[in-house]
Residue, then its C-alpha position, 0 to 999 in steps of 0.5 A: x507152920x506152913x513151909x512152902x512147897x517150892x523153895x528155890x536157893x540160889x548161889x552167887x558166892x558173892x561174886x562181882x560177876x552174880x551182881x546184876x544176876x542176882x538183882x534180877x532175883x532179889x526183885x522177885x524174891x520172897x526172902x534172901x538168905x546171905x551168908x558170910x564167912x566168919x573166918x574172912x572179914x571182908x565177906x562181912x564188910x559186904x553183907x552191907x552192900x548185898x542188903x543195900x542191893x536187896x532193899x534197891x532191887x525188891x518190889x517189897x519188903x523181903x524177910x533177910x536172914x544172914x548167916x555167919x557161916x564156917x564157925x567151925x573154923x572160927x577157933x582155928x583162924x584166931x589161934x592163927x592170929x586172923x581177924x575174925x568175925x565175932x558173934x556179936x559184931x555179926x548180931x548187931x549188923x543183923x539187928x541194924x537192918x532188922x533181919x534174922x540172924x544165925x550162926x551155922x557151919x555149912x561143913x557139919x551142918x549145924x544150924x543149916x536147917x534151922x535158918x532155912x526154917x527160920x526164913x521160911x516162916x517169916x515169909x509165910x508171915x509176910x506173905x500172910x499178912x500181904x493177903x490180909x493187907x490185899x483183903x482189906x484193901x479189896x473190901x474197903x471201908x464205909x465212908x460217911x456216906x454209907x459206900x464202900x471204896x469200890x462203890x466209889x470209883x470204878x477205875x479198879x477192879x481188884 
């Protein structure tokens, strides 16, 4: 698998202030990486909102991974009595929106690497499958005729 030389992460904390920032950058994205901190319920109840906004604002369909992050502190926060946000609720989520999904904690880093990979290797896919789709569109196919697509017409170029 080939991992893309330049990978460029960008952090908006998921602030209300990063919001039309943050769309700049979704509609060039190749791929959105969202994090959520389990041990904080209404971080997860805006994974839906920053999915919606990457749907909204990107010219294709981009690969998501979403992250359940701080699950080393997930036991602390339920012996607390806080309302946590379980695996499984998270993978669902993630399932509705046919996007990766992962549990990391960002403090010792487990699983860090492995989303960041992860993600990378669905955006080779899509990236590659975009070339084919371009290659195909390029050399058209013969009608009943006997001409190709380009033959046809002369208003494009490819």
């Amino acid at each position: 698998v080939h991992i893309p030389n330049l990978f460029q992460l960008w952090d908006t904390a998921g602030q209300e202030r990063f919001r039309s920032v943050a769309k700049s950058y979704f509609r060039r994205a190749d791929g959105v990486l969202l994090l959520f901190d389990c041990t904080y319920e209404r971080s997860f109840l805006s994974v839906r909102e920053w999915v919606d906004q990457v749907h909204e604002a990107a010219d294709k369909s981009v690969p998501i991974m979403i992250c359940s992050n701080k699950t080393d502190l997930r036991l602390a926060a339920q012996q607390q009595g806080k309302r946590v946000v379980e695996y499984t609720e998270a993978r669902k989520l993630a399932q509705e929106y046919d996007a990766l999904f992962a549990e990391v904690s960002a403090k010792s880093g487990e699983n860090v690497q492995m989303c960041v990979t992860e993600l990378a290797r669905l955006m080779q896919a899509s990236e590659d499958l975009q070339t084919v789709n371009r290659a195909n569109v390029r050399l058209g196919k013969d009608d009943d005729k006997g001409k190709n697509a380009k033959e046809k017409s002369a208003c494009c170029d490819f």
